[in-house]
C-alpha positions as CSV (number, residue, x, y, z in Angstrom):
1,X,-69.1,93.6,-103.1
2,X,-71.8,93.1,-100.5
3,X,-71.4,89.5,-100.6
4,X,-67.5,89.8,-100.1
5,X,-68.4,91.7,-97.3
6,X,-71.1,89.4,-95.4
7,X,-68.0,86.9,-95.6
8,X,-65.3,88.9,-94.3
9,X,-68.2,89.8,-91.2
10,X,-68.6,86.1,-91.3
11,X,-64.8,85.2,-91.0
12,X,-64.2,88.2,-88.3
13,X,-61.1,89.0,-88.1
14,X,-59.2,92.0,-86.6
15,X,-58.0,95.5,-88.2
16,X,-55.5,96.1,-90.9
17,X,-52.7,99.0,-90.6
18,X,-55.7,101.4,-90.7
19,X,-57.5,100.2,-87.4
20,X,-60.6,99.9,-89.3
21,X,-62.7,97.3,-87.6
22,X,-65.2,95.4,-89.5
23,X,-67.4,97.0,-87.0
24,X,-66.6,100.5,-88.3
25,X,-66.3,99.6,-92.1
26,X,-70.1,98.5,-91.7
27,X,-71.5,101.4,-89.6
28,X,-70.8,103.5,-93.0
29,X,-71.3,99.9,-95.4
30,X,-72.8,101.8,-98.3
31,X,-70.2,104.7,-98.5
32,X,-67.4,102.2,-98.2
33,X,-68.8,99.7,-101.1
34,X,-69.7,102.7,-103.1
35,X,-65.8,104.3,-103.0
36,X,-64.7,100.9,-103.5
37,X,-66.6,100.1,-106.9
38,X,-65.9,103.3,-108.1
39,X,-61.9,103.1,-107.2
40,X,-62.5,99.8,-109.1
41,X,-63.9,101.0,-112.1
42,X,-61.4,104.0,-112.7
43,X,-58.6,101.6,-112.0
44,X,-57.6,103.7,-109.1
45,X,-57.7,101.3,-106.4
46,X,-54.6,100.7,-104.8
47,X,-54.8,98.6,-101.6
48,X,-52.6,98.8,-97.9
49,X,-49.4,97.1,-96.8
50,X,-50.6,94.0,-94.8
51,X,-50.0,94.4,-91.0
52,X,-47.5,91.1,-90.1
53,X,-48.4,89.7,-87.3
54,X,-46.5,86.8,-85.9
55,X,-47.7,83.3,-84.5
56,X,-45.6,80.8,-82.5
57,X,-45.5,77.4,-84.5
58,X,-47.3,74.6,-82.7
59,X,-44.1,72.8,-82.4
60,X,-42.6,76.0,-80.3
61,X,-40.0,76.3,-82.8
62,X,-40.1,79.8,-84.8
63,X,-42.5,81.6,-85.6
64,X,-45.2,82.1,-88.6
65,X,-45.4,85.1,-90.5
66,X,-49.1,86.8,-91.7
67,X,-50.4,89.4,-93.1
68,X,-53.5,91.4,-91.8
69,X,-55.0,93.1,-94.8
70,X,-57.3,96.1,-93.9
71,X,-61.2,95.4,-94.1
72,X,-61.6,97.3,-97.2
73,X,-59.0,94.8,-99.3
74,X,-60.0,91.8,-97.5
75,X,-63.6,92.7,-99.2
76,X,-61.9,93.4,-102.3
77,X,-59.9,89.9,-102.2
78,X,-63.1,88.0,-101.1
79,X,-64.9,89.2,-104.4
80,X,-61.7,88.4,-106.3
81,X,-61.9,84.7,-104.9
82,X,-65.9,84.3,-105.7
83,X,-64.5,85.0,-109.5
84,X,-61.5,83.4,-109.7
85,X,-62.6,80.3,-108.2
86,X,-65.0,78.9,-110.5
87,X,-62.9,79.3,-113.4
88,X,-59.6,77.6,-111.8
89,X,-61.2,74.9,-109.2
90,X,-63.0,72.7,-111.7
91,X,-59.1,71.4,-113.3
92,X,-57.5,71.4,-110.2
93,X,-55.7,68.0,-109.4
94,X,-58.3,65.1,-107.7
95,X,-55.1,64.5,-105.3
96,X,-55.1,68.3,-104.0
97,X,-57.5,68.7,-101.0
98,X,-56.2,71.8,-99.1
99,X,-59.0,75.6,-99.2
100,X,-60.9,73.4,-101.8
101,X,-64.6,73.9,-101.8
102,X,-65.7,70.5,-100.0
103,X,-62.9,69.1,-99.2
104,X,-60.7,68.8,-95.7
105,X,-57.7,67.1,-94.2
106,X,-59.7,63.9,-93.4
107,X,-60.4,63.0,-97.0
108,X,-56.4,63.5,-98.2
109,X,-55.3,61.6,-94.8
110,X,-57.9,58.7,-95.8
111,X,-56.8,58.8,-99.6
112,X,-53.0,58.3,-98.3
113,X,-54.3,55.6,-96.5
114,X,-55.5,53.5,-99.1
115,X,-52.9,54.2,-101.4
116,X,-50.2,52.9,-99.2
117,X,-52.2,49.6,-98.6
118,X,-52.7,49.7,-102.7
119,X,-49.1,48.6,-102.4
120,X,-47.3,51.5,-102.3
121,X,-46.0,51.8,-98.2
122,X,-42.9,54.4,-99.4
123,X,-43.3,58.1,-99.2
124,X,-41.1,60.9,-100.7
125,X,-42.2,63.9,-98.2
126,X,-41.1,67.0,-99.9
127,X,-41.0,70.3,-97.5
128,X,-41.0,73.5,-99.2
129,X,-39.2,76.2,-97.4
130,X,-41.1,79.5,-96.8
131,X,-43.8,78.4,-99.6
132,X,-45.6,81.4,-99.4
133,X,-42.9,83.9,-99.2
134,X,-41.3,82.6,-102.2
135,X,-44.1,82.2,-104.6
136,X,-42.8,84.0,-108.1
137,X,-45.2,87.1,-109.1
138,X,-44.4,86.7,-112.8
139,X,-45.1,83.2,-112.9
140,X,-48.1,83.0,-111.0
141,X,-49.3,86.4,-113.1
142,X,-48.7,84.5,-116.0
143,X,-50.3,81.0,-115.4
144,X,-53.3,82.8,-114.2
145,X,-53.4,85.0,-117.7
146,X,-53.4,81.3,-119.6
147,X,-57.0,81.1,-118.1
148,X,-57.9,84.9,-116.8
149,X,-58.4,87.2,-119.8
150,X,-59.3,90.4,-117.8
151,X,-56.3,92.7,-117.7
152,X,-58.1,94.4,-114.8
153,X,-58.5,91.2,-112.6
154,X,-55.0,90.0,-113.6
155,X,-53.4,94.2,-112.7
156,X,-55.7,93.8,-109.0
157,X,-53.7,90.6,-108.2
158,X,-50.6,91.6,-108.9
159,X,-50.9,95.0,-107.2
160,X,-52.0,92.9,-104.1
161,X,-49.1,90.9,-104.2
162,X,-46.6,93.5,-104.2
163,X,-48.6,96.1,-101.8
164,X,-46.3,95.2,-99.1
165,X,-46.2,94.3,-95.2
166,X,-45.8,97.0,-92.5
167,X,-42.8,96.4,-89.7
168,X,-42.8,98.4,-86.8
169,X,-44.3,101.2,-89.2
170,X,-41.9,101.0,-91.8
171,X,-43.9,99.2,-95.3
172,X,-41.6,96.7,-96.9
173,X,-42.0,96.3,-100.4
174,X,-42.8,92.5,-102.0
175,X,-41.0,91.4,-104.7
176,X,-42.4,88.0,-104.5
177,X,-44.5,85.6,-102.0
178,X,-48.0,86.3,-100.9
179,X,-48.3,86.5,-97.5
180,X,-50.3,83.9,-95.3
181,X,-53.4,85.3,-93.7
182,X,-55.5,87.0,-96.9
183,X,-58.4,85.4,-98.2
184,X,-57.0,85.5,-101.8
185,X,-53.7,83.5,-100.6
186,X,-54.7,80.0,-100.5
187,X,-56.5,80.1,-103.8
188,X,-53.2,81.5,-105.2
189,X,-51.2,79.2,-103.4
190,X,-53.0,76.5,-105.3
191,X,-52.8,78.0,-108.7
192,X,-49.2,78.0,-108.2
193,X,-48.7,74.8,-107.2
194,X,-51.2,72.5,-109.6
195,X,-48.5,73.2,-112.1
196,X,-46.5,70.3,-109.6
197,X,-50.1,68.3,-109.2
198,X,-49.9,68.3,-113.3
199,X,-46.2,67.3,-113.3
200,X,-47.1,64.5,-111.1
201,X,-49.8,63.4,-112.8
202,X,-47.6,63.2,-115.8
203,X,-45.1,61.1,-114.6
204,X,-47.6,58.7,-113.1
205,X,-47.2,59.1,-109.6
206,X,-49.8,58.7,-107.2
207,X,-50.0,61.6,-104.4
208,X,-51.7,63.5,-101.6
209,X,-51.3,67.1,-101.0
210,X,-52.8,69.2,-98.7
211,X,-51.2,73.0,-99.3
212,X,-48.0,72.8,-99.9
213,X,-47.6,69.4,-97.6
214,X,-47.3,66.9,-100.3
215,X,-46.6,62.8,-100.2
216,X,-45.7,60.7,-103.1
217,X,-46.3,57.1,-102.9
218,X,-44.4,54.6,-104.5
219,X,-43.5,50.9,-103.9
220,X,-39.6,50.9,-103.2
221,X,-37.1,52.6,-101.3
222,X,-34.6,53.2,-104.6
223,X,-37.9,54.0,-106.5
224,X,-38.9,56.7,-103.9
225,X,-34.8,58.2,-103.9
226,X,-35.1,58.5,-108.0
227,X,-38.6,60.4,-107.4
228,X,-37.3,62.5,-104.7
229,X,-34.3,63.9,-106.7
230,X,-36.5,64.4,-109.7
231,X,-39.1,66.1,-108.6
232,X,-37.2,68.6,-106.4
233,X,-35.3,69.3,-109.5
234,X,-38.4,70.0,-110.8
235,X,-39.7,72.3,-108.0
236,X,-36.4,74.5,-108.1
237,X,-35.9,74.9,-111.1
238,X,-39.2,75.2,-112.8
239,X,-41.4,76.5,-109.9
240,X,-38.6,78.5,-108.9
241,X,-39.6,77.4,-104.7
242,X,-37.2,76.0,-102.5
243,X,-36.8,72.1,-101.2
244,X,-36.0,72.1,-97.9
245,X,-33.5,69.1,-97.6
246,X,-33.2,69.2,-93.9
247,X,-37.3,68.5,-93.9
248,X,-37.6,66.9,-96.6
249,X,-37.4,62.6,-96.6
250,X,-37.6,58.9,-97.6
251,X,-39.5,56.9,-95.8
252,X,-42.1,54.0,-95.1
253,X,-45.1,55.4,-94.3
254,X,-45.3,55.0,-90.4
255,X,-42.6,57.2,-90.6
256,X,-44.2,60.2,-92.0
257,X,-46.1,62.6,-90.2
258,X,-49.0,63.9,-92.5
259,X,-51.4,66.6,-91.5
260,X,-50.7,65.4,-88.1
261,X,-51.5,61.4,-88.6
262,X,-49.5,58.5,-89.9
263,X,-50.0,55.4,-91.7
264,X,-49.1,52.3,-89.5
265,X,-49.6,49.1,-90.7
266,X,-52.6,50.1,-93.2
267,X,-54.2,52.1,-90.4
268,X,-54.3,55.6,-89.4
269,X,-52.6,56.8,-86.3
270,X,-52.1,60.4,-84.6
271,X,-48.4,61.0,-85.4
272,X,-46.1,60.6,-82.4
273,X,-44.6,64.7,-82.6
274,X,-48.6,65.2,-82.5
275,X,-49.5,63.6,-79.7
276,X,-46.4,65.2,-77.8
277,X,-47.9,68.5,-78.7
278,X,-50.8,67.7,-77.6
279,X,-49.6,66.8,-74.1
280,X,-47.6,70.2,-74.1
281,X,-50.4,72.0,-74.9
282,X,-52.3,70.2,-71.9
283,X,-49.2,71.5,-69.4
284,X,-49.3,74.9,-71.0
285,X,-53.2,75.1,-70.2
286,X,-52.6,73.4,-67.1
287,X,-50.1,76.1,-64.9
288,X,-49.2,75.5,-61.8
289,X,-50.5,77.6,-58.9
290,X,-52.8,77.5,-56.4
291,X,-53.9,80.8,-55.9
292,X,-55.9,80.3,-59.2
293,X,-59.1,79.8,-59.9
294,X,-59.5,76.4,-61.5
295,X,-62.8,77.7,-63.6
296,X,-60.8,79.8,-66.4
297,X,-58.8,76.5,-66.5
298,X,-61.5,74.2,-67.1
299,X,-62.6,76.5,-69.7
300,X,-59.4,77.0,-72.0
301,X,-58.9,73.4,-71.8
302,X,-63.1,72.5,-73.0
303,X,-62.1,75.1,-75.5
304,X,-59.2,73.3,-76.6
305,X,-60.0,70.1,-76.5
306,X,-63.1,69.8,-77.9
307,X,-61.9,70.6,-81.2
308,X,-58.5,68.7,-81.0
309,X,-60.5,65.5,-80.7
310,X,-63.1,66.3,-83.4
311,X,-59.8,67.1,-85.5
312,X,-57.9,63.4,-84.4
313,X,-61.0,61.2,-83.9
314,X,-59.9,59.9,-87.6
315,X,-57.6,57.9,-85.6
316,X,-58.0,53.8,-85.1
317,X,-56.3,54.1,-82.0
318,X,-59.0,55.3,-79.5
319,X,-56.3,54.6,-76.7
320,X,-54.4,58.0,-78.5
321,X,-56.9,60.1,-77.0
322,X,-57.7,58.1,-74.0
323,X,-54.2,59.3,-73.3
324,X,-54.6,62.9,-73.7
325,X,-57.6,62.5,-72.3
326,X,-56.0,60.6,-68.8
327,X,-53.3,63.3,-69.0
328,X,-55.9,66.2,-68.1
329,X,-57.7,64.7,-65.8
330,X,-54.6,63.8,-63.6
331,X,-53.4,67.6,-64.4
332,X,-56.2,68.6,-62.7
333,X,-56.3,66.4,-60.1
334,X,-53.0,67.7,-59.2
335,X,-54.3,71.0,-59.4
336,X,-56.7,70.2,-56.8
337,X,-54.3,68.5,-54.4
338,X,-52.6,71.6,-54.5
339,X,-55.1,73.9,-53.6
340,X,-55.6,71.8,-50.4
341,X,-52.5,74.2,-48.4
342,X,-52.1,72.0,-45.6
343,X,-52.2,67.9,-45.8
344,X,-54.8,67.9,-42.9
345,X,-56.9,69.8,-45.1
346,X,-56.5,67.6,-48.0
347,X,-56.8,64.4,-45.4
348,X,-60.2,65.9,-44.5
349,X,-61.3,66.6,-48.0
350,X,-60.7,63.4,-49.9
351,X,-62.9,61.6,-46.3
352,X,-65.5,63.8,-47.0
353,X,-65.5,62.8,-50.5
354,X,-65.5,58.7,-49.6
355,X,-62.0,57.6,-49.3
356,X,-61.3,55.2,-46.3
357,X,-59.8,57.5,-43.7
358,X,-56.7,54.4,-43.8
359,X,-56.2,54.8,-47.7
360,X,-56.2,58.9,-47.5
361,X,-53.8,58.6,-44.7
362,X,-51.5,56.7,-46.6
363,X,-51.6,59.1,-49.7
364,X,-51.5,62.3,-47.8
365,X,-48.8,61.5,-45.2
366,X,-46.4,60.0,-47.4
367,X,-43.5,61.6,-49.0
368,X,-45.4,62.3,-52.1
369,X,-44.9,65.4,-54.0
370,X,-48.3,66.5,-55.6
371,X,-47.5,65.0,-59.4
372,X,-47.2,61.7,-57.5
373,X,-50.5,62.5,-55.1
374,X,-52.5,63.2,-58.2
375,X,-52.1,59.4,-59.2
376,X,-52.8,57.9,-56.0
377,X,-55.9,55.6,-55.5
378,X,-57.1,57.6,-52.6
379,X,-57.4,61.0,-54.8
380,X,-58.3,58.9,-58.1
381,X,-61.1,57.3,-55.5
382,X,-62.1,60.6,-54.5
383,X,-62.2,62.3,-58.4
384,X,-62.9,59.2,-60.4
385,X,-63.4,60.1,-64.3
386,X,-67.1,60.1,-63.6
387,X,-66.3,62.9,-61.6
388,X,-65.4,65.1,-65.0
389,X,-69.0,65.0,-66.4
390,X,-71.1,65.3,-62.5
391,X,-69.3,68.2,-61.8
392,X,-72.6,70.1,-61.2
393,X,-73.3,70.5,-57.4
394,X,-69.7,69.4,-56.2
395,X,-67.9,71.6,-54.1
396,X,-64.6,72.6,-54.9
397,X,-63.6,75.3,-52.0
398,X,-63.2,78.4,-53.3
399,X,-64.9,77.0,-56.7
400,X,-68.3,76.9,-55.3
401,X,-69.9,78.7,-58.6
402,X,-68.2,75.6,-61.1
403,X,-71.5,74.4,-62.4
404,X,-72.6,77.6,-63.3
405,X,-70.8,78.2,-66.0
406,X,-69.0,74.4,-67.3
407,X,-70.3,73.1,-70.0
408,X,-70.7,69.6,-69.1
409,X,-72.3,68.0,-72.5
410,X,-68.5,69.1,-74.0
411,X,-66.6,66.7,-71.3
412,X,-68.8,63.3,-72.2
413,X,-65.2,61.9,-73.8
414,X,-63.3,62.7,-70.6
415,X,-65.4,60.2,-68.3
């Protein structure tokens, strides 16, 4: 139990229905673990609804549903997973890669990779609606019994499924899923779904899956039609899930977004509907207005960035994130040609910075909005790229105090 909880303090996370912190659980640790183990041992333990919480979809469209368990059952489904783990991970599928122990999205977008150049450039990309909210209780119950001969392990895990989520203080009751956002979830969600990675297997297919994103390669168009009918028969009717046809398609692989990359040619690309996101994401951080502070801005978008490169420097398209990365810099640019109010001022301020007191003329007189300002040589000249990464000592009007807090070393890919 006090493992489970030095990784649920690890993972943070906020409060369940109870408001419990994991703050407050710990400020009474010993009490709390003791009433759990012994609710454990009486077979008395019965945990919360989940608190639903809902996160907008990075494509803007809809939302996604999780569950907030309360500290005490995240600890409780943290101990679960350290047991359960050992005894189902070593037979799951080679070709599954998603909440496995050393493995990431990297290694299934590589492995797709070299099986399309093994031959095999067609991909059946099967979408399963709602995965999580329509996993079966009885079947998962009983798969997990085949290997799981504790009655009190296999009673804890069904009780957790069907505790329920809380709406506007009202607990609705789960007859099947398991909602997104416990610790316990994506080990289930595996369980459940190598019964597919077996039924591949036994047909002889050759495929990536990440969660419940899955590709099948094969070498024809008429092959990869036969494969996709079978196998969604397959997932209906034996999984009891739902294909989602709409989603769901044939296609070569440059056509597929997977994980967020794609296959072009033998080499791995950021998918298009990615890199879109991507510059959305750059506007969203990016508002327009120039009574605000540019430093909070610099700040969300260091935040941001920094991971979303780690995350897409798989690419072999460097020019991918050049772009992203020349789409900030002229967002902020513009930003800064705004916050000049008048276009004297802004004359002044790009002379001061070196432009030829010609070119800034030229730029700051003419009929240019800002979006089209932020692009000219003259401001370019006077914010060159270098600019992003020597931003300690420059002078930004009312930004004065900029090097105090930026965190340079992050912006070395932005020069």
């Amino acid at each position: 139990m006090g493992v489970g909880f030095e990784l649920v303090k690890k993972n943070h996370g906020a409060p369940g229905i109870d408001g419990v912190s994991i703050a407050d659980f710990e400020a009474n640790l010993d009490e709390e673990l003791s009433r759990l183990q012994q609710e454990l041992n009486d077979w008395t333990y019965q945990p919360s609804p989940v608190r639903r919480v809902e996160i907008p979809k990075p494509d803007g469209k809809g939302v996604r549903l999780l569950g907030i368990p309360t500290v005490r059952d995240r600890v409780v489904q943290v101990t679960l997973k350290l047991l359960l783990e050992p005894i189902f991970e070593p037979d799951f599928s080679p070709n599954s890669y998603g909440f496995r122990p050393g493995r990431n999205p990297h290694q299934a977008v590589e492995a797709a990779q070299q099986i399309v150049n093994s031959g095999k450039p067609y991909v059946v990309d099967i979408d399963l609606s709602k995965f999580f909210d329509r996993i079966n209780h009885d079947r998962l119950i009983a798969r997990m019994g085949e290997k799981v001969s504790d009655k009190q392990i296999l009673r804890l895990v069904g009780i957790m499924l069907r505790s329920g989520v809380m709406v506007n203080g009202v607990v609705n009751p789960s007859k099947e899923g398991a909602m997104q956002g416990g610790p316990l979830s994506p080990l289930l969600s595996n369980i459940v779904l190598d019964e597919l990675d077996k039924e591949l297997e036994k047909r002889g297919l050759e495929f990536c899956r990440f969660a419940d994103d899955c590709n099948i390669f094969v070498s024809s168009q008429k092959a990869a039609e036969r494969v996709m009918e079978k196998v969604s028969q397959f997932i209906e009717k034996k999984l009891k899930l739902k294909v989602n046809q709409e989603k769901s398609q044939v296609a070569k692989s440059d056509k597929v977004k997977f994980l967020g990359f794609t296959v072009v040619n033998g080499t791995i690309a950021i998918a298009r509907k990615a890199l879109q996101m991507a510059m959305n994401r750059v506007k969203a951080l990016t508002p327009r207005g120039t009574h605000k502070s540019l430093e909070p801005t610099l700040d969300k978008i260091n935040q941001w960035y920094v991971g979303w490169s780690n995350y897409y420097s798989l690419t072999n398209y460097p020019s991918q994130l050049h772009k992203i990365e020349a789409h900030i810099r002229r967002r902020i640019r513009s930003r800064l040609v705004s916050q000049q109010k008048r276009r004297q001022y802004l004359y002044r301020n790009l002379v001061k910075r070196g432009v030829p007191p010609k070119q800034a003329s030229k730029a700051v007189f003419s009929n240019d909005g800002r979006w089209a300002l932020s692009n000219a040589r003259a401001v370019t000249r006077a914010y060159p790229n270098s600019w992003f990464i020597n931003l300690k000592g420059q002078e930004i009007r009312s930004d004065r105090k900029l090097a105090h807090w930026f965190d340079v070393s992050q912006w070395v890919r932005l020069a």
